[in-house]
Each structure stands twice: as C-alpha cells, then as structure tokens.
Backbone as a ProteinNet text record, in pm:
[ID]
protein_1_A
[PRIMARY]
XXXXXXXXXXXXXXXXXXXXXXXXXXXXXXXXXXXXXXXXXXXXXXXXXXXXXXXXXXXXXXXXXXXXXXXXXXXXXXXX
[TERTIARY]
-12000.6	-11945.1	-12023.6	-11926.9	-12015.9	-12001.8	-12172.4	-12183.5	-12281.4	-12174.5	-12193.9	-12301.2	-12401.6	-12489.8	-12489.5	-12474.1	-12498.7	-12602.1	-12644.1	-12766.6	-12864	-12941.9	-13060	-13089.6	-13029.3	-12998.7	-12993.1	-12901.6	-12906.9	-13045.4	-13123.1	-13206.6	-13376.1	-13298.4	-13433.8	-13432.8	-13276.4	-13298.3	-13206.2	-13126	-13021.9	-12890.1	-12818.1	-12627.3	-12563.1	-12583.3	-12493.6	-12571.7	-12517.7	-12585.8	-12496.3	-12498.2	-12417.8	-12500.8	-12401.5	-12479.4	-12385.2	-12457.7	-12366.1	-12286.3	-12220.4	-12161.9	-12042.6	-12048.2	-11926.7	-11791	-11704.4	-11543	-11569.1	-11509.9	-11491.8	-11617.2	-11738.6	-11840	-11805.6	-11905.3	-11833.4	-11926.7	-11882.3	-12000.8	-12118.1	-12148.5	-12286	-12397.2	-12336.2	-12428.3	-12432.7	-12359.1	-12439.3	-12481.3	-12508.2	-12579.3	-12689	-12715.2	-12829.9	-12928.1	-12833.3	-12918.8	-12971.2	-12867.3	-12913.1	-13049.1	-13079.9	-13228.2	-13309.8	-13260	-13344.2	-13404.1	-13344.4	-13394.9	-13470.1	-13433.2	-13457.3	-13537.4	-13626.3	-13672	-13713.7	-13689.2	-13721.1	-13609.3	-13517.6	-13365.7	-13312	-13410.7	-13352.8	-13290.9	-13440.1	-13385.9	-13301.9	-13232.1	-13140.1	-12958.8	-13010.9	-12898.8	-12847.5	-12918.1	-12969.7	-12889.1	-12911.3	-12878	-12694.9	-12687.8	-12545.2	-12440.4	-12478.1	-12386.5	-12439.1	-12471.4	-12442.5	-12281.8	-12221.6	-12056.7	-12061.2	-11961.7	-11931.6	-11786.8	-11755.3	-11600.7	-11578.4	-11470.8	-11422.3	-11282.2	-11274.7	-11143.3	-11127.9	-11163.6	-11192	-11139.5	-11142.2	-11129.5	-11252	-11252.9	-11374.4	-11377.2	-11475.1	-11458.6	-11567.4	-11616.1	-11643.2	-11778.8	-11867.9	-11963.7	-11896	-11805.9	-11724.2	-11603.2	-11591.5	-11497.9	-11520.9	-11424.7	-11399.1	-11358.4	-11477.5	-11430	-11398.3	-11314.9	-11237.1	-11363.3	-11326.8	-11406.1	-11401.9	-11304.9	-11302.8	-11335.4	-11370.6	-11403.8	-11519.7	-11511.9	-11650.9	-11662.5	-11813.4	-11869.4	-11960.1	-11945.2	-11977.8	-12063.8	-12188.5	-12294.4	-12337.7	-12287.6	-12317.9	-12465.2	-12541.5	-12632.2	-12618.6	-12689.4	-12634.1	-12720	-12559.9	-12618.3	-12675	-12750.4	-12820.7	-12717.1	-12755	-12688.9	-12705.2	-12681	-12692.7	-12599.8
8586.1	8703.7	8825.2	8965.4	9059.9	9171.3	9205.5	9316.9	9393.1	9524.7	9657.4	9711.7	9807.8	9885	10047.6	10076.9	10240.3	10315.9	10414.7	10545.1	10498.2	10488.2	10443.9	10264.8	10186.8	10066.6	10033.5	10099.1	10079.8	10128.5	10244.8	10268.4	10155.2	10039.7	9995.6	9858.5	9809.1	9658.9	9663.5	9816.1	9779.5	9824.6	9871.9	9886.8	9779.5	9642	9570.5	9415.5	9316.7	9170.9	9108	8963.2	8850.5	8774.3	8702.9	8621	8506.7	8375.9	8226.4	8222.4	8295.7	8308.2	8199.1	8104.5	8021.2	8096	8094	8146.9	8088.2	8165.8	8148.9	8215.4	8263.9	8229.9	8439.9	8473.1	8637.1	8734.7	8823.5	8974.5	8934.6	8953.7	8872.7	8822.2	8659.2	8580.9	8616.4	8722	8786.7	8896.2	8918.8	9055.6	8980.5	8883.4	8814.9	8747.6	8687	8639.5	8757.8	8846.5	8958.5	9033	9027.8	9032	8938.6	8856.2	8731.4	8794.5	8770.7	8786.2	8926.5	9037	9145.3	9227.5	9161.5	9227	9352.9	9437.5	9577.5	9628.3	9620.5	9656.8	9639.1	9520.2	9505.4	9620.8	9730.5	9851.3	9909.7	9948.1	9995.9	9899.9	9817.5	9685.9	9683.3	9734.8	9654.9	9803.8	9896.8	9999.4	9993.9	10045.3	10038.3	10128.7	10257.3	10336.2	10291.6	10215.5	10105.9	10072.4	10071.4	10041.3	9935.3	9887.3	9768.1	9750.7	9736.4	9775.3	9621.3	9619.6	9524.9	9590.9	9612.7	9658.8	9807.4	9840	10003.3	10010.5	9890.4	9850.9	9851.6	9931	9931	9816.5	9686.1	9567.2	9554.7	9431.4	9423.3	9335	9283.7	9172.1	9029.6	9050.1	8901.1	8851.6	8955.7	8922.6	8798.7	8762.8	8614.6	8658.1	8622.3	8642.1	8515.4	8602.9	8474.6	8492.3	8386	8338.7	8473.9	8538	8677.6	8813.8	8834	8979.7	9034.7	9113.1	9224.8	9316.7	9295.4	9316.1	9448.4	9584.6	9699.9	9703.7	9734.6	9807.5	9986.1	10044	10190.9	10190.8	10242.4	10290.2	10386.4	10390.1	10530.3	10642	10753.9	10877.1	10931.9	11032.2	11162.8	11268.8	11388.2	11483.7	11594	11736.7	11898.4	11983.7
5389.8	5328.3	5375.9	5395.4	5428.9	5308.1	5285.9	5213.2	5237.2	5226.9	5319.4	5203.2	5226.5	5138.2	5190.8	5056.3	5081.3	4998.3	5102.8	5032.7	4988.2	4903.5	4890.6	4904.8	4881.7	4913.9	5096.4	5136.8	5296.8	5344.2	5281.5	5355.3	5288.8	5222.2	5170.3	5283.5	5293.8	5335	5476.4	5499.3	5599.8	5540.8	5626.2	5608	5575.9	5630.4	5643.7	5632	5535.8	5540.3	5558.5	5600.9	5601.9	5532.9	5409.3	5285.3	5267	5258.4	5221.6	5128.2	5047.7	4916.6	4868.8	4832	4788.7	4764.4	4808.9	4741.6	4622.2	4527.8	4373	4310.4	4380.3	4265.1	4208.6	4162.4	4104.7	4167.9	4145.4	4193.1	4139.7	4033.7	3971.5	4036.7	4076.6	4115.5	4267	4358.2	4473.8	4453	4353.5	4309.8	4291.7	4221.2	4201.1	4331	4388.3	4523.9	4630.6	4632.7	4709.5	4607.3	4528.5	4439.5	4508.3	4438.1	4496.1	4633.3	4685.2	4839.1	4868.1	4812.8	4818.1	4664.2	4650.3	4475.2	4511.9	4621.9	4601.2	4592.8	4570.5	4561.7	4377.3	4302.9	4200.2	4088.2	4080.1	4010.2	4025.2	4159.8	4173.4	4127.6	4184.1	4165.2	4025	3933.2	3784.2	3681.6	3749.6	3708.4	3612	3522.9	3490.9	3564.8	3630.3	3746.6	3878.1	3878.6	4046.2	4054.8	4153.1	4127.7	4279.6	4273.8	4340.4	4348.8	4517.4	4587.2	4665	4656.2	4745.4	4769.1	4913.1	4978.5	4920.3	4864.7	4793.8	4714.5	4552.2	4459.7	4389.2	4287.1	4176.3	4110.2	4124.3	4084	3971.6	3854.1	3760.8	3804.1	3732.5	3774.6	3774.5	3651.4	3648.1	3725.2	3844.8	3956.3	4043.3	4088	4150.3	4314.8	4398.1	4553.9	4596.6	4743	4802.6	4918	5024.7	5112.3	5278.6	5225.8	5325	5306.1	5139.4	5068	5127.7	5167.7	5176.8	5070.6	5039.4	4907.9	4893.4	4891.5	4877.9	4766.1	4777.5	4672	4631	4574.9	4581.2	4501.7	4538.3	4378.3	4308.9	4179.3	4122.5	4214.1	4181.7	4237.3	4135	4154.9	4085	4144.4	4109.6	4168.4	4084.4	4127.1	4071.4	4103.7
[MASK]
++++++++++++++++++++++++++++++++++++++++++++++++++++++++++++++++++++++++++++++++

C-alpha cells in the first residue's frame, strides 16, 4: 500500500512510503504501524486535526482499505 505524507510529516520521514498493509485491516492500525516504525511522527499522527484521504475522500480511523488504496496523512495545520 502507498502512503503519501504531507508538511511537517514528509519533512520528518519522507513524501512517500510503501507499507505491507493487509486489505481489510482500517486507517487505524496503519496509522499505528507507521508509529511503530516511525515514533517521531507519533505526536503529530495522534493529533485530533490530523486528517486522512484516500482518493481525496476525507476518511475516518475505522475505515476499511482495499489492497490498492493510497493512504494520505495531513498533519494539523496552524495558521494566522
């Protein structure tokens, strides 16, 4: 599965990962492994205005991917 990272996230681990993700399992538990793997990313990850796209669909944590979704991470913005 590919998931794309943006703005402060891309600039911690990279733009772009390829991750083993089972079809069926949810946003969640690759939100979780991508922690896993990456615990300097968690705060941001963890945040409640972090948003998460698939196909440029605002998706939920308890979403169900198929075996072709690319999986978008925003972090929260700040802004003035």
């Amino acid at each position: 599965m590919k998931v794309l990272l943006y703005g402060r996230l891309a600039e911690a681990i990279g733009p772009e990962l390829e991750m083993g993700a089972t079809p069926g399992c949810s946003v969640a538990s690759v939100r979780d492994s991508l922690i896993a793997s990456h615990p300097e990313i968690e705060s941001m990850l963890r945040k409640r205005r972090a948003l998460t796209f698939i196909g440029g669909q605002l998706v939920r944590d308890d979403h169900l991917l198929t075996g072709d979704d690319t999986l978008e991470f925003l972090p929260p913005v700040s802004g003035g």
